[in-house]
N, C-alpha and C positions, 0 to 999 in steps of 0.2 A: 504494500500500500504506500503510494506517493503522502509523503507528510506535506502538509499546508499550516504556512501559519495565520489566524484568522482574527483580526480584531473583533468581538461582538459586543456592541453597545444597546442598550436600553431602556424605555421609558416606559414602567408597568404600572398602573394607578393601584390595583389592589394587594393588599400585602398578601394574600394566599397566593394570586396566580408571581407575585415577585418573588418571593421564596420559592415556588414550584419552578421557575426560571432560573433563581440563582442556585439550584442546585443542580440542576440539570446541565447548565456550564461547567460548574465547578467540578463535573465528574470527567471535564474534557480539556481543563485548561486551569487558568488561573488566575483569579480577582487582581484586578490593576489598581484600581479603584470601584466604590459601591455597585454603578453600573456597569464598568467596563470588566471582560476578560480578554486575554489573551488563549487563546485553543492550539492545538498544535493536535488535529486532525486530518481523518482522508477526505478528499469528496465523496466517499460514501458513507462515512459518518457526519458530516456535514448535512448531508440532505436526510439523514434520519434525526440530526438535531433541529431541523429547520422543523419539518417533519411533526414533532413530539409539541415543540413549542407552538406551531399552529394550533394543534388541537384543545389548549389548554389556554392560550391568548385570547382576550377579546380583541379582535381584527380592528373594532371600531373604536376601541380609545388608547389601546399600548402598541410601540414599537417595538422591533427589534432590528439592529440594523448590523451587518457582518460586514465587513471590508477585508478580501484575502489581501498577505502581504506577500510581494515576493522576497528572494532571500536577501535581493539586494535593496529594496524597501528599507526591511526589517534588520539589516544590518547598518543603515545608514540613521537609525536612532538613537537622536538624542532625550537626553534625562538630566533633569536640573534639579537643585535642592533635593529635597529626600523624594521626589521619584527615582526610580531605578525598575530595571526589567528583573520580572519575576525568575526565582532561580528555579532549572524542571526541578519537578517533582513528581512522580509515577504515580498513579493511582491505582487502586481496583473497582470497576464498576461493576455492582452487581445486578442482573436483569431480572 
């Protein structure tokens, strides 16, 4: 599987479906900030994350927005004051 590295931002109004989102990230990447992760995904887990968060989003008032980066993107980032890029860290996701 080609790895992707994928910015996902979002704006959820309700705190059940925003916890049901920030966890659902968090099992594929890693909190940047509140709304923001960082993923380090396939495109086939990408479109099952997109996928999952449809189903549980309301379409009509929350975003979600993903921006792939390529490598040289995403090596061309800078970090000022106490941001800094997440260090990996492996998960287990259980289904």
């Amino acid at each position: 599987m080609a790895s992707l590295t994928v910015i996902a931002a979002y704006d959820v109004s309700a705190d059940s479906r925003r916890a049901r989102l920030a966890a659902l990230l968090q099992g594929y990447g890693d909190r940047l900030q509140r709304s923001v992760f960082v993923l380090q995904t396939s495109s086939e887990d990408l479109a099952e994350i997109r996928r999952r968060a449809e189903s549980f989003l309301d379409l009509d008032v929350d975003s979600l927005h993903f921006f792939a980066q390529c490598a040289d993107c995403w090596g061309g980032q800078v970090c000022i004051g106490q941001a800094h890029s997440p260090e990996p860290v492996l998960y287990w996701i259980a289904w």
